[in-house]
N, C-alpha and C positions, 0 to 999 in steps of 0.2 A: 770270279773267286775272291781279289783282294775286296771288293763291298759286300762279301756277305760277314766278316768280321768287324765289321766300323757300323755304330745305329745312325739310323736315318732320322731325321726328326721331322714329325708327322703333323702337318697343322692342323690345329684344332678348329673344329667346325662349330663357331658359337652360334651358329644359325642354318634353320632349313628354310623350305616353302611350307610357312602353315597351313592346317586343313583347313577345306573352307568351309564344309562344315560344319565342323568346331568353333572357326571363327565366327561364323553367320552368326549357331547358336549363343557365344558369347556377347557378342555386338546386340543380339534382342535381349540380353536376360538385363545388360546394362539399360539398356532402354526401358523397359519392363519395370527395373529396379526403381530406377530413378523419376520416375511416375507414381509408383508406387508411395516413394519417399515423399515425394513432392505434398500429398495427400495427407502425411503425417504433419505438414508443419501447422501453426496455428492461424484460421480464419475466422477476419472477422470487415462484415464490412467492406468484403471486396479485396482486401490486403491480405498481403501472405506474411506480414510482421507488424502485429500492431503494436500501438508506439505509444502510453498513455500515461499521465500520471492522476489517478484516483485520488479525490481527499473527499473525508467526509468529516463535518463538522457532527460532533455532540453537545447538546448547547444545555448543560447544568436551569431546568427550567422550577427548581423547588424553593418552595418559602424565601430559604434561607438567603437566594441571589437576589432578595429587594433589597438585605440591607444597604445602608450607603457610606459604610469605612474606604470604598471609594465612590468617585464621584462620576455619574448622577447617580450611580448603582451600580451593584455588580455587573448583575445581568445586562444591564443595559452600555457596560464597558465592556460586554463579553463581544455583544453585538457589533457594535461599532470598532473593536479589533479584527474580528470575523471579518466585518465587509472591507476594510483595510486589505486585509492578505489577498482577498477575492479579485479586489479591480488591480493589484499588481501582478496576481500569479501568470496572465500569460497562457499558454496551452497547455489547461490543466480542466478537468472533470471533477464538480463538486455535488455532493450530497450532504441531505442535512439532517439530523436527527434532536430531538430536542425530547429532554426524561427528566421525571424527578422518580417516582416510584413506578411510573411506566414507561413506555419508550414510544414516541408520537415520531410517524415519519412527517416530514412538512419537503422532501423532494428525493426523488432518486438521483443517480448520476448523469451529470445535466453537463452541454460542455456552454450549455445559456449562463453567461457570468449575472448578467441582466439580471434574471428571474431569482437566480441565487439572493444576489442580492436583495432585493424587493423580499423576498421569503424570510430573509434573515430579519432585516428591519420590521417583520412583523409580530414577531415572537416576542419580544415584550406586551404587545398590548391584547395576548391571547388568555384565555381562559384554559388553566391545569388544574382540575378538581383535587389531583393529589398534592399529599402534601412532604412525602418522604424521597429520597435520594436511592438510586439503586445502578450508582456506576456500574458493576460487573453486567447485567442485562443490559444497558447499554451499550458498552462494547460488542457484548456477543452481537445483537442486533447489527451493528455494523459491519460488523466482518461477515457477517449473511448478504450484505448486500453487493460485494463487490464481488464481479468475475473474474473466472480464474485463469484467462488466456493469459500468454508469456508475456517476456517485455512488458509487463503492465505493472509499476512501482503504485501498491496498495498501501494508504495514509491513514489515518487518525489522527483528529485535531480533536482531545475532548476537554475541555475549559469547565470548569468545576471550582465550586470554593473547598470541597473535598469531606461536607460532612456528609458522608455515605452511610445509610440505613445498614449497609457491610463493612465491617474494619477491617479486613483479611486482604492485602495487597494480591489477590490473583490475577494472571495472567488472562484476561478475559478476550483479548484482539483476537487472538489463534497467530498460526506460523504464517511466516510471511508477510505479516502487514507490521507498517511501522506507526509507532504510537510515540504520540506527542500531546504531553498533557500540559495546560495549560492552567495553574493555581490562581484564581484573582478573590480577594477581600487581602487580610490583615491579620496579625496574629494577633493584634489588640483587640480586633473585633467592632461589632457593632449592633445597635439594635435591631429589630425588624420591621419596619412600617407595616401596618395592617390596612389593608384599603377599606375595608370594610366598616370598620370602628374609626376609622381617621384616625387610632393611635397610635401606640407597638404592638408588635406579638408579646402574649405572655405565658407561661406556661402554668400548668395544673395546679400549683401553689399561688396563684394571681402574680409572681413576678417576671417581671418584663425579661426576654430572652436577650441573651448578648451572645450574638453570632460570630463564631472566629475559623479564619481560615487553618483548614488542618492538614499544613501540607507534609508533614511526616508521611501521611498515609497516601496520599498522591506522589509524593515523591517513590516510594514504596512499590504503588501500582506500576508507574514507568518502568523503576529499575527489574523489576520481573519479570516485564515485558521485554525489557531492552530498549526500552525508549527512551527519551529526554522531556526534561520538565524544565518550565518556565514560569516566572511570576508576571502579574498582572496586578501593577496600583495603580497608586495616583505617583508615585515615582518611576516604578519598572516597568516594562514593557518587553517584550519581545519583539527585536526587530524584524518587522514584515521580510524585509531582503534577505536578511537572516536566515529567517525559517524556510522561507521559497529556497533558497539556496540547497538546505539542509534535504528538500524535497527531490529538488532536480540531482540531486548527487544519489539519491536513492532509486531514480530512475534510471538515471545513467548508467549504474551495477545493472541495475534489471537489464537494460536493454543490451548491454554487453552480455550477458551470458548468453550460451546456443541453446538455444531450444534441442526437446527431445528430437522432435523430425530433423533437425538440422544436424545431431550427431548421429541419425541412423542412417542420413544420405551421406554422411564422410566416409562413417564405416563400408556401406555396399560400395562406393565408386569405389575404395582405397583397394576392396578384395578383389570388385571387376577390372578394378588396373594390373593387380597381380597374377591374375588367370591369363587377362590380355600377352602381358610382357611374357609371361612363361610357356604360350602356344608361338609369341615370336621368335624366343630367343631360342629354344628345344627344337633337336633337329627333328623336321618330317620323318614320318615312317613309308 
C-alpha cells in the first residue's frame, strides 16, 4: 500500500533486437545502392576520376600575322611562345587549331607533347588560301572538341593580333571552359610582306596596308568570356610559368569539386545510415 502512492521510474528502452528481416532487406538495398552509385561516377580509361588538364591552342593563321612590328613575325612569335608553354606544361593534353576565315584542325587532344610540338613549328610554313579572320568560329570549334567528363579543367590559348572579320566581343568558348587570349603585334603596327610579289600587301586603292594590333577588341572577347588577356612583342610576354600556373589552379577547382555520382552515393549511404540506426535503435516488435 505505502508504494502505490510514490512513482516508480521506468527505464527507458533505447533499444530492441532488430528484425532481421528488415535488417537483411536494409543491408541489400545498401549494397544495391552503392553499386548502383558507383555506376553513376565518371569513366574513362579504366579510372573512376579522371584527372586532366585540356588546352588547346588557336593559332590566328590570316594575312595579317606575317607582319613583322614584332620580330621575326607575328605568327611566327605566336609559334615559338606556343611551343615554350608546351615543353614546360608537364601533364597536360594539347590541341591545336589554326583559322583565319576557317578553322583548320592540325591535332586533336594529344598527351604526345613531341608531336604537339613538331605540329606547331609547322604552321608557319603552311598554305591558308583564306585570307580573313573569324575568331568566334574559332572558338566554337574548340570548345566542340573537348570532353565533357568531370575533373577535367577545359582551356583556351587563342593568340591573335585581334583583327577579326567580327568586331562584336562574344562569348564564343561556351561554359565551362577557360579562355586565355593572347594579343601579339603593336599598336603602331606594321606592313604586310606579301610572299608572292616579294613586296607588301596593299589594299584596293594600291596603298600598302599598315597592320595594327587591336586589342580593345580582344581584350573585350576575354572579359565576356571571363577570361585573361595578355600581350605578346618584342618586349612583353607572358610568362610560361605564369600561365601553367594560372592553368593548374583551374584544374585544381575542377578536380575538387564532387562529381554528380559522387554526391548521389553520399545522399543514398547518408539515408541507408539513417534507416540502419533507426531499425537499431527502435525497440523490436
Amino acid at each position: 500500500m505505502s508504494k502505490l502512492g510514490k512513482e516508480q521510474a521506468i527505464p527507458l528502452q533505447l533499444s530492441g533486437k532488430p528484425r532481421p528481416l528488415l535488417m537483411f532487406f536494409l543491408l541489400l538495398s545498401a549494397l544495391c545502392l552503392t553499386l548502383f552509385s558507383i555506376r553513376l561516377l565518371p569513366i574513362r580509361n579504366g579510372e573512376t576520376r579522371p584527372d586532366y588538364t585540356d588546352v588547346i591552342w588557336a593559332i590566328d593563321v590570316s594575312r595579317s600575322m606575317r607582319a613583322t612590328d614584332v620580330s621575326p613575325s607575328r605568327l611566327q612569335k605566336a609559334v615559338d611562345f606556343s611551343c615554350n608553354v608546351v615543353k614546360a606544361s608537364g601533364q597536360v593534353r594539347f590541341g591545336i587549331v589554326a583559322f583565319n576565315t576557317n578553322v583548320h584542325l592540325h591535332a586533336p587532344l594529344t598527351s604526345d607533347t613531341s608531336e604537339v610540338i613538331s605540329l606547331l613549328r609547322d604552321i608557319p610554313y603552311l598554305e591558308y588560301p583564306d585570307s580573313g579572320t573569324d575568331i568566334l568560329s574559332a572558338l566554337q570549334r574548340c570548345s566542340a572538341m573537348f570532353s565533357h567528363h568531370e575533373h577535367t579543367s577545359r582551356n583556351i590559348i587563342l593568340v591573335s593580333d585581334g583583327e577579326s572579320r567580327s568586331l562584336k566581343g562574344e562569348n564564343g568558348a561556351g561554359a565551362g571552359i577557360n579562355l586565355y587570349i593572347i594579343g601579339v603585334g603593336t599598336i603602331a603596327g606594321s606592313k604586310i610582306p606579301d610572299p608572292e610579289s616579294g613586296r607588301y600587301l596593299v589594299n584596293s586603292e594600291g596603298k600598302e596596308v599598315i597592320s595594327k594590333l587591336n586589342e580593345a577588341f580582344l581584350q573585350d572577347v576575354a572579359e565576356k568570356a571571363g577570361g585573361r588577356y595578355f600581350r605578346l612583342n618584342n618586349s612583353e610576354a607572358p610568362n610560361e610559368t605564369e600561365l601553367l600556373s594560372f592553368l593548374r589552379q583551374e584544374h585544381a577547382a575542377e578536380v575538387l569539386k564532387p562529381g554528380r555520382g559522387e554526391v548521389v552515393l553520399m545522399v543514398l549511404l547518408f539515408l541507408i545510415l539513417v534507416l540502419l540506426l533507426t531499425e537499431i535503435l527502435l525497440p523490436g516488435k
